[in-house]
Every structure is written in structure tokens, then in C-alpha cells.
C-alpha positions in Angstrom: 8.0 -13.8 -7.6 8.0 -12.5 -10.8 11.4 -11.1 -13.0 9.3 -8.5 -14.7 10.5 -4.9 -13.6 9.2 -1.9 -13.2 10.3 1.6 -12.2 9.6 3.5 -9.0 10.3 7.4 -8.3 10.4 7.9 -4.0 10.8 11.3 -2.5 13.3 11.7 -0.2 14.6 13.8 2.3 18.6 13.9 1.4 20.4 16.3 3.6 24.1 15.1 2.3 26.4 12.8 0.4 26.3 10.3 3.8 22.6 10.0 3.5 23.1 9.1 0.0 25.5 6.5 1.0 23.4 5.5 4.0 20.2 4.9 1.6 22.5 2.9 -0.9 23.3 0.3 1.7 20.2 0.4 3.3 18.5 -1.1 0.1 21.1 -3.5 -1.7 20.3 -5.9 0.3 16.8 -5.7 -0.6 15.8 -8.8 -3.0 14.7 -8.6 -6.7 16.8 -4.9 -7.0 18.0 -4.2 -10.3 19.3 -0.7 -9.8 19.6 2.3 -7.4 19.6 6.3 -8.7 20.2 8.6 -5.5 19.7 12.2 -6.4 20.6 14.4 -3.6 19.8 17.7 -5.2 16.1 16.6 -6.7 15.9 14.5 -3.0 14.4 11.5 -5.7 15.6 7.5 -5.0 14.5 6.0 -8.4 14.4 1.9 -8.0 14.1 -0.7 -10.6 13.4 -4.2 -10.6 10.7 -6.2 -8.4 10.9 -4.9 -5.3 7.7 -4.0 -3.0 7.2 -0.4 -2.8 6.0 -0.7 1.0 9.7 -3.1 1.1 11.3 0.3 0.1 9.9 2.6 2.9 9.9 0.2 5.7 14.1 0.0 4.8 14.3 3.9 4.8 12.2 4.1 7.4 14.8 1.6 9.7 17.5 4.0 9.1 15.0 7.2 9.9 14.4 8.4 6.7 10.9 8.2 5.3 9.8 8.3 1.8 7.0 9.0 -0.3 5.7 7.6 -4.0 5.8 9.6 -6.5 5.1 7.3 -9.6 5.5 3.3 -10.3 5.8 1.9 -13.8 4.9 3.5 -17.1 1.8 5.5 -17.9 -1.4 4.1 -17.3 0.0 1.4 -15.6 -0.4 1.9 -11.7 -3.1 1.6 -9.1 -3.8 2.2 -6.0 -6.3 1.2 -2.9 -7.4 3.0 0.3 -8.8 0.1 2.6 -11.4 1.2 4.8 -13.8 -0.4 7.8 -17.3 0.0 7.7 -17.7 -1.4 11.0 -19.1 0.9 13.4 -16.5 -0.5 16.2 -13.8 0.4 13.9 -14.2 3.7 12.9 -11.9 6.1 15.1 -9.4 4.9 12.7 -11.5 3.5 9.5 -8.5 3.1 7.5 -6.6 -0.4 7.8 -4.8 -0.7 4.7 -2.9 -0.4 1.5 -2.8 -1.4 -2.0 -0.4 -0.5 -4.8 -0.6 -2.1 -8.2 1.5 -2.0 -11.5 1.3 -3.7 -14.5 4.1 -5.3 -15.5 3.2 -7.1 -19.1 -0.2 -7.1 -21.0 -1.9 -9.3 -18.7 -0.2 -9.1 -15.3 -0.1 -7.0 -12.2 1.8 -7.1 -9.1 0.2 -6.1 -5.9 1.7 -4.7 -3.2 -0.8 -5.4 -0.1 -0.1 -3.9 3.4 -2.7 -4.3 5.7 -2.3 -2.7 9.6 -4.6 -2.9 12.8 -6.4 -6.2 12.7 -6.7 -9.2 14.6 -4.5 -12.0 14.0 -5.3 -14.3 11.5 -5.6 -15.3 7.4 -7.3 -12.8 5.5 -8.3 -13.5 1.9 -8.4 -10.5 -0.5 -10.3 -10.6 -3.9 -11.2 -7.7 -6.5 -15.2 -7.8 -6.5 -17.0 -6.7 -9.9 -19.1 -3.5 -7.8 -17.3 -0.5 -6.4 -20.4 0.5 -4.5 -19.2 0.9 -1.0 -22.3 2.6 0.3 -22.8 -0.5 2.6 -18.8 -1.6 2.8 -18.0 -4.7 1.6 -21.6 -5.9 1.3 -22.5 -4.0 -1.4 -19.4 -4.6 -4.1 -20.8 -7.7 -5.6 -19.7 -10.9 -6.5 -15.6 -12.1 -6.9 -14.3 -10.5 -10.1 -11.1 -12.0 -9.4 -9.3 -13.7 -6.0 -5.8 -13.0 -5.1 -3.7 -15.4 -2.4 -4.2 -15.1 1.1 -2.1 -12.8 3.5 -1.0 -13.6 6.9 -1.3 -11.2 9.6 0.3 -12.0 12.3 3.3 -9.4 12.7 2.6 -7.3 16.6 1.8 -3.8 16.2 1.6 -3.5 20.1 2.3 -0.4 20.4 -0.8 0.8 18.3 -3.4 -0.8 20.2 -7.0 -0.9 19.5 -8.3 2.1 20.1 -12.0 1.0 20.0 -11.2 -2.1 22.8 -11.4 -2.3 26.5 -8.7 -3.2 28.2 -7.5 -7.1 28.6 -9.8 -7.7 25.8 -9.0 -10.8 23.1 -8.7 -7.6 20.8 -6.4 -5.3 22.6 -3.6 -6.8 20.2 -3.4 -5.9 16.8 -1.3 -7.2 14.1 0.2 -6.0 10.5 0.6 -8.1 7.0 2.7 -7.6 4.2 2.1 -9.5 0.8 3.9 -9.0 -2.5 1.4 -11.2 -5.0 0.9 -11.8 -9.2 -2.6 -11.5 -11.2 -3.3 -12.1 -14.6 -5.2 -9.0 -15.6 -4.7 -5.6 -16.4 -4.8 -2.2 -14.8 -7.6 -0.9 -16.8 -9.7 -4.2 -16.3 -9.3 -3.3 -12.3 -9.9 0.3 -12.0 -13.4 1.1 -9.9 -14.0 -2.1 -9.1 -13.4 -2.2 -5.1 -10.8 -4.7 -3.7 -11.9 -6.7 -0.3 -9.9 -7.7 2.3 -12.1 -10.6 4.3 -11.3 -12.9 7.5 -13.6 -15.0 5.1 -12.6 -17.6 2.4 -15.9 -17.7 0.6 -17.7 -14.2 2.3 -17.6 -10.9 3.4 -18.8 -9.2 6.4 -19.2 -5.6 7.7 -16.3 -6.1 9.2 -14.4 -6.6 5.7 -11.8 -3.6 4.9 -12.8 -2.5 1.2 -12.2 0.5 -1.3 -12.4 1.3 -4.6 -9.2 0.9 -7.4 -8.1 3.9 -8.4 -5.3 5.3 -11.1 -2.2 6.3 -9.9 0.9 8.1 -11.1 3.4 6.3 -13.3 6.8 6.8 -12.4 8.0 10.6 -13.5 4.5 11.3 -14.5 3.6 13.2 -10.6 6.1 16.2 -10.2 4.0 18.6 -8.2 5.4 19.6 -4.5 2.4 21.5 -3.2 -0.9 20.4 -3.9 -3.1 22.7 -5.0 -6.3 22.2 -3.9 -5.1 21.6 0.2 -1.9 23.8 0.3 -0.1 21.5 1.6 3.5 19.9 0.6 4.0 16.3 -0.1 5.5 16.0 3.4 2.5 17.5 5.0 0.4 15.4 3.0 2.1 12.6 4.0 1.8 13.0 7.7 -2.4 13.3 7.3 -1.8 9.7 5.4 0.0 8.4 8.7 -2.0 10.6 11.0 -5.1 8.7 9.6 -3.6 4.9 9.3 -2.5 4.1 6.2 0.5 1.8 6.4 3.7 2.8 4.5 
């Protein structure tokens, strides 16, 4: 992986100067860290270095805290990507996955790819030149740019299919995590849709898809409640997990 860093402001709920130490060893061991900043009275966790995001959360998360995202590297230099189904068997729960992306130098992004709630198997995901979704995946064109394949084999089974009968091949569902390099930048991705196929060379229906959009850099999202749903960040949160995206 790359040695480029990049800054990343997580909210987190801090109740006392053990949680502090308890989030300090949860994430030294973590690979790639640079530094830790625990701030118990703004409940912020700033990381540096090149870590995952989602590698941050799912280590809170072990030790029951959860975290949100507030910002990741400078200005102008973040991402992010909603993956839907369009296929009619799959939406109760359309949402299937997560991207985050930050530029790290002129010409390079990493991408932090989670994907949740699919069969097992390769998938191959690839930024398309189109982010016309009105037909899913079949409508965002041909392959701007391919990133490496991602394994999902990791057992999710206690979230089961909700769309599949019982003792079906489908019942089981699996989750992939991928942490991968591209040479281009933010700006050259933003509303272009990225695809997430079972396909090396095509795309189905069935293909998760959404379109890039900005995201905060780090410090540059400070709001608590948002103003257009009333809700808090925490709230907020819970309709993100409530509706499938992975951490």
C-alpha cells in the first residue's frame, strides 16, 4: 500500500479518560498509523497515515464504540460512493455498499471499498464515464477507469437475505473489504458513477452502482445537527445503518 498520508477527523462518543485509553490501544495496532489525537471534550479521534477509514470503525466498533466521519484529507480532496441495487430482487435493502476516496498526491487516490450482502465470490469494480443511473449499472457507460478486484467471501450470517427463501444457494451472504491505489484525481472522478460487477468485462442489473460525490475534508464538516432533517450525527448515523451501508 501506499506511504502517502492523509488526515481523518472520526466522531466519537468519549464518556472518560478510560475510553480514551481504551481507543488508544484499540488502534495501534492498526497498520500504516502515523499518529493518534483523542479529544475527550470535542469526542473527535483524529488519525494520520494510511489507514482505511472502514479499518478505523470496524476496531471501535470491536470494543463497542462506534464512530462516524467527519472529514478525510485536505479540501477538495475526498469522495464518497453510495452503492445501490437496481435489481428488483434486491430492493428491501438496495444499498450494498461503500466507497470513500482521498487524494493523496496530484494523481493518486486511495479507495476505501466496503461492500456487504452479496453472494460469495470476485467482484470487479471500475469507475464508468456516465453517472446516469436511471437504468442501474446499464446505463453509466463504458470503463473510465478499472480498479482491482475485491474478494467477498467474509459470512455475514446473521444478516441473511431478506429477499430469499429458505435453504436457498442465496440464504448466505457475505462482506468485502478492499483498501486499493488509482492514478487520477478527485475532480477527474466526481459524477461519474462507480460499478461494482460479478463481471470482469460486463455489467448486469444485478451490478451495485452510484454516483461519486464530494465529501468533507478533514476539519472542513463541523455541524452536529443537520439542518434540513433535524437530526444529530448520531441519528443520522443510525438511518445509514438502518438502511445497509457498511461502516
Amino acid at each position: 500500500m501506499a506511504t502517502e498520508s492523509f488526515e481523518t477527523v472520526f466522531q466519537v462518543q468519549l464518556d472518560c479518560d478510560s475510553c480514551v485509553h481504551a481507543v488508544r490501544q484499540a488502534l495501534m495496532p492498526l497498520s500504516g498509523l502515523d499518529e493518534i489525537e483523542v479529544d475527550l471534550v470535542s469526542q473527535t479521534i483524529v488519525v494520520r497515515g494510511c489507514v482505511p477509514p472502514s479499518s478505523i470503525v470496524k476496531s471501535l466498533q470491536a470494543i463497542g464504540k462506534d464512530a462516524i466521519i467527519r472529514g478525510t484529507g485536505q479540501p477538495d480532496s475526498a469522495a464518497v460512493c453510495i452503492l445501490e441495487s437496481f435489481d428488483p430482487q434486491m430492493m428491501k435493502q438496495p444499498v450494498r455498499g461503500l466507497a470513500r476516496i482521498v487524494q493523496v498526491s496530484q494523481k493518486n487516490v486511495l479507495v476505501d471499498l466496503s461492500i456487504s450482502g452479496l453472494p460469495k465470490g470476485k467482484y470487479y469494480p471500475s469507475i464508468r464515464c456516465s453517472g446516469n443511473l436511471s437504468q442501474g449499472a446499464l446505463t453509466t457507460g463504458s470503463v473510465f477507469l478499472s480498479l482491482p478486484s475485491i474478494e467477498v467471501i467474509q459470512p455475514i450470517s446473521a444478516n441473511k437475505n431478506p429477499d430469499a427463501k429458505s435453504g436457498s444457494e442465496t440464504e448466505d451472504l457475505f462482506a468485502g473489504q478492499a483498501f486499493m491505489r488509482a492514478e487520477v484525481g478527485v475532480k477527474d472522478l466526481v459524477g461519474r458513477a462507480m460499478v461494482v460487477s460479478n463481471e470482469e468485462k460486463d455489467v448486469s442489473i444485478s451490478a451495485l452502482c452510484g454516483v461519486i460525490a464530494r465529501s468533507a475534508g478533514a476539519w472542513e464538516n463541523s455541524k452536529y445537527v443537520c439542518s434540513c432533517s433535524g437530526q444529530n450525527v448520531w441519528q443520522e448515523r443510525q438511518a445509514a445503518v438502518d438502511k445497509g451501508i457498511p461502516s
